[in-house]
N, C-alpha and C positions, 0 to 999 in steps of 0.2 A: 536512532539513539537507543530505543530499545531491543536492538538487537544486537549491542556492543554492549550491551548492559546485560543481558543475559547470557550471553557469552561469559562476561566476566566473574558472574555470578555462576558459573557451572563447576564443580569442581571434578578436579581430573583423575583422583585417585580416590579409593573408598577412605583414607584417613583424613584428605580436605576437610577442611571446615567453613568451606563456602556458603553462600545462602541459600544456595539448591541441594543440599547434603542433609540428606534425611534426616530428623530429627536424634531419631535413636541410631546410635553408633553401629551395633551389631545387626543394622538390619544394611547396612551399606555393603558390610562383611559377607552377610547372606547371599547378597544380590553379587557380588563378585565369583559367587561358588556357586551359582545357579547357572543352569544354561539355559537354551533355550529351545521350543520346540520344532521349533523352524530350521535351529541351526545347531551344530554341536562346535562350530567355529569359532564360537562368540561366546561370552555369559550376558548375562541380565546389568551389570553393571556397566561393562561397555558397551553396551547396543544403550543404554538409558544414555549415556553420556553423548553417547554421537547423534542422538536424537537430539540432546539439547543444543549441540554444537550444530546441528543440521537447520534446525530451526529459527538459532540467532544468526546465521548465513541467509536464510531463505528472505528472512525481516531487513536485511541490511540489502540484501538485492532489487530487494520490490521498492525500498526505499532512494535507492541509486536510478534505478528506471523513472520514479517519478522527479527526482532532482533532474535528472537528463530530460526530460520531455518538459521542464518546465524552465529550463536556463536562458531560454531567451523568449521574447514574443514571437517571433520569427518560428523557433521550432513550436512553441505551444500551438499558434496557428493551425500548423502540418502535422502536430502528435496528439494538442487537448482531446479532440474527437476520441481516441482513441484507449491513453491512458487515464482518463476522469473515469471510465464506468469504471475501468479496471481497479483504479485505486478505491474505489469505493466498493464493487466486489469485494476484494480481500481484507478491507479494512471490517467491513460487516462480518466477511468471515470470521477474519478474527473477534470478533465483539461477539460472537456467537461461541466460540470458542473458550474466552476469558467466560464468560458467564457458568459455562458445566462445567470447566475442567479449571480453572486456574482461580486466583484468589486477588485481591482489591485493586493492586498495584497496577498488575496489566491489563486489568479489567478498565480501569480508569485512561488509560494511555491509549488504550486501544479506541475504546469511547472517542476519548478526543479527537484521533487522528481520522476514527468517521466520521465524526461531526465536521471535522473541518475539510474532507474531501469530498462530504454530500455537501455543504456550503456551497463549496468551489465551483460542483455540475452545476448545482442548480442559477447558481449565478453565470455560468459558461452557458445554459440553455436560456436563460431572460434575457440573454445579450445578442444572440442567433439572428439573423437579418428574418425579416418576418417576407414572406413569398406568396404573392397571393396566384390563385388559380387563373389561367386565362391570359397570365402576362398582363394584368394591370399594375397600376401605381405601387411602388411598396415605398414605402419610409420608415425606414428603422437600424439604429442603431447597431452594430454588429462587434464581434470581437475585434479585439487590434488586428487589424490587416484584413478585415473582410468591408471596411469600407460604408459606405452611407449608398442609397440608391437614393437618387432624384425621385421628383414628382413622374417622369417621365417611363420609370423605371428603366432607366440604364445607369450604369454607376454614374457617379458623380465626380467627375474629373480630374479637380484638388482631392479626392482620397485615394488611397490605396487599395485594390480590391483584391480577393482571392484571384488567386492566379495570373494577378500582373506582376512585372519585372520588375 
């Protein structure tokens, strides 16, 4: 969501008057007749824009991977491992990000969506079949599809365990 929202907020020509369009009019003007030193290809106004169009792409894809990895129990199973650290990575990044460089709005959104994808590990690791050393007893609760282990420590038959059919 916040990357279709910034997106939409990006404005495409220096006389936009979108919510990402500089305050002072003549400084958009400037940035349109600036180049840049890296390139003489580009100015300052469209490398700023494609940055922002690059950015509300990059949020709407990382957001698509974790909708995908979370559509069904099935694939969370085979993907949670995997995309939890990650959404929590970038979500921090981002929260690091909003705090030096950006201002309340995505600072607060960003907040959330780490708060609610460190939630999700932390409760995706309290839930882990617990394994004790030696091949003794375990009992404990595990993710959907990783099953209960018996007193005897082998699965337990009525559940479904990692890796069965």
């Amino acid at each position: 969501m916040l990357g279709v929202a910034h997106a939409l907020v990006t404005p495409r020509a220096p006389g936009d008057g979108k919510g990402l369009s500089p305050a002072e009019p003549g400084l958009a003007e400037a940035m349109a007749k600036t180049g840049l030193v890296l390139t003489r290809r580009t100015d300052m106004w469209r490398a700023w824009v494609g940055f922002n169009l690059s950015h509300s792409l990059g949020l709407v894809l990382a957001g698509v991977a974790v909708l995908l990895a979370g559509r069904s129990p099935d694939v969370f199973d085979h993907e949670g491992h995997l995309f939890l650290p990650l959404a929590v990575l970038v979500s921090a990044t981002y929260v690091r990000l909003a705090m030096r460089y950006w201002f309340r709005t995505p600072l607060i959104g960003t907040l959330v969506a780490f708060a609610l994808f460190a939630a999700a590990a932390l409760l995706y690791l309290l839930s882990m079949p617990v394994v004790r050393a030696g091949g003794g007893p375990s009992v404990a609760a595990g993710p959907p599809g990783y099953g209960i282990l018996a007193v005897s420590g082998r699965p337990d038959p009525g559940r479904r365990c990692m890796g069965a059919a």
